[in-house]
Every structure is written in structure tokens, then in C-alpha cells.
C-alpha positions in Angstrom: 126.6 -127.7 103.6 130.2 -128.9 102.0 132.5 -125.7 101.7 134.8 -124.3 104.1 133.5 -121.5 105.8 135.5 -118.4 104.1 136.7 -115.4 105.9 137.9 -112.0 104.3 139.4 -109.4 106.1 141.3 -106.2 105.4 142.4 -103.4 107.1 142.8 -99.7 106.6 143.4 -96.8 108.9 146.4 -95.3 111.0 148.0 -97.7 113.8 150.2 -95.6 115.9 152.9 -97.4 118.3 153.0 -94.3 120.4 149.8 -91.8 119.4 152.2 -88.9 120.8 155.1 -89.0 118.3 153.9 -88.5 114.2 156.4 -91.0 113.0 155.8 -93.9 114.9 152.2 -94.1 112.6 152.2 -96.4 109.4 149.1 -96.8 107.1 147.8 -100.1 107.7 147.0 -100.9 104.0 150.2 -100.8 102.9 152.4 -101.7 105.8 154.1 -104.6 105.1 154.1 -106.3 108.7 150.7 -105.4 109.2 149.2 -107.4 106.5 151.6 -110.7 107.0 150.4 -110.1 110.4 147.0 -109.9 109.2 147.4 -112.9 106.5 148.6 -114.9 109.9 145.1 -114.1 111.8 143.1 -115.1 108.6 145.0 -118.4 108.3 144.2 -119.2 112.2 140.6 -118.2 111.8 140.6 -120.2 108.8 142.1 -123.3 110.6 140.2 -123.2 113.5 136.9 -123.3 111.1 138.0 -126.2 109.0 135.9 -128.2 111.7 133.1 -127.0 110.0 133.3 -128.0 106.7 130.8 -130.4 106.9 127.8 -130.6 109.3 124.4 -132.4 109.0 121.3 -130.1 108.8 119.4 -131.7 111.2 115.2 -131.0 111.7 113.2 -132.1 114.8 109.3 -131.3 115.2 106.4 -132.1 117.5 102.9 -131.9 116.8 99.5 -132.7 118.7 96.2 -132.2 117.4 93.5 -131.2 119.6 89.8 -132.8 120.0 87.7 -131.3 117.7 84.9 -129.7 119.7 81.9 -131.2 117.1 82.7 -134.7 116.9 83.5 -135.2 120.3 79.6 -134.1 120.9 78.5 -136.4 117.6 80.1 -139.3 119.4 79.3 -138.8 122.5 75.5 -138.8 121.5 76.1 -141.8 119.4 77.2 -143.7 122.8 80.6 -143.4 121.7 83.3 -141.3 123.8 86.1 -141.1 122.3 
């Protein structure tokens, strides 16, 4: 891989300072301090993966193969063991 991981994020709902008094609740969507704040987070997150913009893709693998039963018994009655 040779990208920047992406992140996208948005936010919607009610925040409330103080759940108790009505006017202390903004919608997040268009709240102005909640989406710089949220603009700041995404450019963190996308900092902190910038790291990852390149990494090998790496593949390891062990095999055996196990006697075969039949020519074990064909060389073993030819003299031969193996």
C-alpha cells in the first residue's frame, strides 16, 4: 500500500453543556466550534497515521509433507528404507 490512510468523520445530534437548562444545547452540525473542534481531531488522527503511509506486505509460510504410507512399504520391500 502507498496512500495515506483517510479518515472521515462528522457529527450530528444535540450536545448539551448542562442537560438541565434548554438553552445551553446547540446542534452539532451546524455549531460552529464544534466542527473546528472536530476538523482539529480529524487533523490529529490524520497526523498520527501518516506513519502508515507506506508499509511492506510481508508473507511467511511453513510446509512439511508427510511420508506417503505406499511407498514407504514399496521401499522398504525393495531393501530400501527411506
Amino acid at each position: 500500500m502507498v496512500d495515506t490512510p483517510a479518515i472521515k468523520l462528522s457529527i450530528t445530534g444535540t450536545g448539551c453543556g448542562d442537560p438541565t437548562i434548554p438553552a445551553t444545547c446547540v446542534n452539532m452540525a451546524t455549531n460552529a466550534t464544534a466542527q473546528q473542534n472536530l476538523a482539529a481531531q480529524i487533523a490529529k488522527y490524520q497526523n498520527d497515521l501518516e506513519p502508515l503511509k507506506i508499509y511492506p506486505i510481508l508473507s511467511f509460510g511453513v510446509a512439511y509433507e508427510l511420508p506417503h504410507p505406499v511407498e514407504d512399504r514399496t521401499l522398504m520391500q525393495k531393501g530400501r528404507f527411506p
